[in-house]
C-alpha positions as CSV (number, residue, x, y, z in Angstrom):
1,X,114.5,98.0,121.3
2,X,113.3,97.9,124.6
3,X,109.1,98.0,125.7
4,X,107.8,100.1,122.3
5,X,104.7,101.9,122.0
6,X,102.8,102.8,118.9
7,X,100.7,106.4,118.6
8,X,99.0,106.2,115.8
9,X,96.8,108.2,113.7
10,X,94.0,106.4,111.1
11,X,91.1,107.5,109.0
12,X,88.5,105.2,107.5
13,X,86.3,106.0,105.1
14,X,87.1,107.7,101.3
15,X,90.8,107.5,101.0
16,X,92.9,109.5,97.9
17,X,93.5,106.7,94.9
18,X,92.0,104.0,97.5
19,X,88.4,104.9,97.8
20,X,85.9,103.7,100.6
21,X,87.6,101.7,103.1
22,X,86.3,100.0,106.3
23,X,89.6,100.5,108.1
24,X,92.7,103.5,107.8
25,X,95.5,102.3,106.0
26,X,97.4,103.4,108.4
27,X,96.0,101.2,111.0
28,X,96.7,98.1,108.9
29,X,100.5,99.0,108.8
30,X,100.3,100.1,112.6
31,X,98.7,96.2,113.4
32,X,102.1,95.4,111.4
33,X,104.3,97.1,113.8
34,X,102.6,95.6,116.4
35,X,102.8,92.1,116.0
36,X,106.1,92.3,114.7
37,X,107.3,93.6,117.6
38,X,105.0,93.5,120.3
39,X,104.6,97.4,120.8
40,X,101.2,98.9,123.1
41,X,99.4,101.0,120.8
42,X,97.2,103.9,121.4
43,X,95.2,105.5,118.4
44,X,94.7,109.5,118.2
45,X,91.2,109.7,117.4
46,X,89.4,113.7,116.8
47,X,87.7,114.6,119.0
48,X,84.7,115.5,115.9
49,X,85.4,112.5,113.6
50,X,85.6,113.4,109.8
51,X,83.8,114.0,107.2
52,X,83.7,110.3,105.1
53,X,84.0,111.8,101.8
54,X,88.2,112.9,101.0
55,X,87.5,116.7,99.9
56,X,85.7,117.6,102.4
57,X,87.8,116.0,105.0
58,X,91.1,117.3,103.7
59,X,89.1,120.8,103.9
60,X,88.2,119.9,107.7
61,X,92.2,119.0,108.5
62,X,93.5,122.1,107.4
63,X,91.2,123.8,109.7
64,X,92.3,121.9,112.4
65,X,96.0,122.9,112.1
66,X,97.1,123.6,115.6
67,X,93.8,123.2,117.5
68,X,92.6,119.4,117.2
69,X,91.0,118.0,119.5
70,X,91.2,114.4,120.2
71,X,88.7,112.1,122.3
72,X,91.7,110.9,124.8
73,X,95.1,111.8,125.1
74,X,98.1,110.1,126.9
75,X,99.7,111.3,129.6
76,X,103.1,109.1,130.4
77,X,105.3,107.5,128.3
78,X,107.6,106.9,130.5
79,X,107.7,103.0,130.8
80,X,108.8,102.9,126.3
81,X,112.0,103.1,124.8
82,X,110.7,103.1,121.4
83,X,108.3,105.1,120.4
84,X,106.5,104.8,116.7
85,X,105.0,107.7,115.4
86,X,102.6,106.8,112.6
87,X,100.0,109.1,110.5
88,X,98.7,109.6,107.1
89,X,100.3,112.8,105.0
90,X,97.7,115.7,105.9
91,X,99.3,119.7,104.4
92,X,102.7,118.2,104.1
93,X,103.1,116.5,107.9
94,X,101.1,113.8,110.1
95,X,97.3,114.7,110.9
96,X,96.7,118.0,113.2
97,X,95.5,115.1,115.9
98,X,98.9,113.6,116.0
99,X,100.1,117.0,117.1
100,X,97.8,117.4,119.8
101,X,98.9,113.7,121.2
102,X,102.6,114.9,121.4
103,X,102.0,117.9,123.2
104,X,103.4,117.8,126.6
105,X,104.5,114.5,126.6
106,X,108.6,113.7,127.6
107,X,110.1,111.8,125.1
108,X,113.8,112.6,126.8
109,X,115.5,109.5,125.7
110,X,113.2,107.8,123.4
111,X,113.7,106.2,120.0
112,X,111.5,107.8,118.0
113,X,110.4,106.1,114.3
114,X,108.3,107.7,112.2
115,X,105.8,106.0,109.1
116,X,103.9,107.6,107.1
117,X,100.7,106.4,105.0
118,X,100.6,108.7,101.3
119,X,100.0,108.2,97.7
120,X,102.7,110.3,96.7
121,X,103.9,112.7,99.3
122,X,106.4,110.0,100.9
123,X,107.3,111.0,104.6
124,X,107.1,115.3,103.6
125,X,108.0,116.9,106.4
126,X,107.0,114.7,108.9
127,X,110.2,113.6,110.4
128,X,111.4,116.9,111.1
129,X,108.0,117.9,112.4
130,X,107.9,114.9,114.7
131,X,111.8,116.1,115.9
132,X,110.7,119.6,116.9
133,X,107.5,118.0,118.7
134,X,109.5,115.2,120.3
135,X,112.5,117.2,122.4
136,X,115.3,114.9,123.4
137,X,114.1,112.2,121.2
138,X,116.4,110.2,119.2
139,X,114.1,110.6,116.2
140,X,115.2,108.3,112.9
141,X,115.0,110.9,109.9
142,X,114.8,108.3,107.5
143,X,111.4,106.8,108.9
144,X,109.2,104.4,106.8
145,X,106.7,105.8,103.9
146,X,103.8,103.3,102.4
147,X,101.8,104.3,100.1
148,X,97.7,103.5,101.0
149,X,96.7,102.0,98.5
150,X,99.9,99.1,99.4
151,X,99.1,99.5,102.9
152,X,97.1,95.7,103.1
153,X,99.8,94.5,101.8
154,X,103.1,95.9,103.5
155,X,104.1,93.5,105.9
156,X,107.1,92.8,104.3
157,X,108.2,96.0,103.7
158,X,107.3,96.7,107.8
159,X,109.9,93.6,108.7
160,X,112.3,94.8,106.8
161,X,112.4,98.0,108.1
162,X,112.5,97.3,111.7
């Protein structure tokens, strides 16, 4: 697999069919990914966090579709292989953030794989969204889909994909 690198997307606080939570479930399966395979990892944070309660923040992500800012954002990616591509299901895809973090960035000969954190919506369109963001990526189509509220406990399920 080469030197990977995990860009990542996570949101505490009121999750859909998890509740409050101190940490994103997608952080917990992006920890996963990590020590299973040693990856650098760099989480997309907004640039205006959330709103902790779900409604209101699902409300704020829609708004944010194609202009989200994010606090830092990476500029070379040239010393990965692999790169992991991980967000909760916002509208169908990954979180506007994870958007922003793509943009501009050459992925010319990467390995992309994509997981998504859901309760229901699987990976949506987030593979093919990460494809047209990711040009000249070898993106895997099939990617990895957990559901939140299994997120804690889906280390297995992380091992065996890889």
């Amino acid at each position: 697999m080469g030197k990977s690198l995990i860009i990542y997307f996570s949101r505490a606080d009121e999750n859909y069919a998890v509740g409050y939570i101190e940490k994103g479930n997608t952080e917990y399966v992006a920890e996963f990914v990590q020590e299973l395979t040693g990856a650098d990892m760099f989480k997309v944070e907004p640039a205006i966090p959330y709103a902790k309660d779900y409604n209101t923040c699902i409300k704020e992500a829609k708004q944010r579709i194609g202009n989200a800012p994010i606090k830092e954002k990476l500029t070379d990616i040239s010393d990965y292989d692999t790169v992991f591509i991980m967000s909760p299901i916002y509208w169908g895809t990954y979180a506007p953030e994870v958007e922003t973090a793509l943009e501009g960035l050459d992925f010319s000969n990467k390995t992309i794989r994509v997981i998504s954190t859901h309760e229901g919506s699987g990976l949506a369109s987030m593979p093919s969204d990460v494809k047209k963001m990711c040009m000249g990526a070898n993106v895997d189509m099939k990617g990895l889909a957990i559901k939140g509220s299994q997120a804690k406990n889906s280390k297995q399920k992380v091992a065996d994909w890889l």
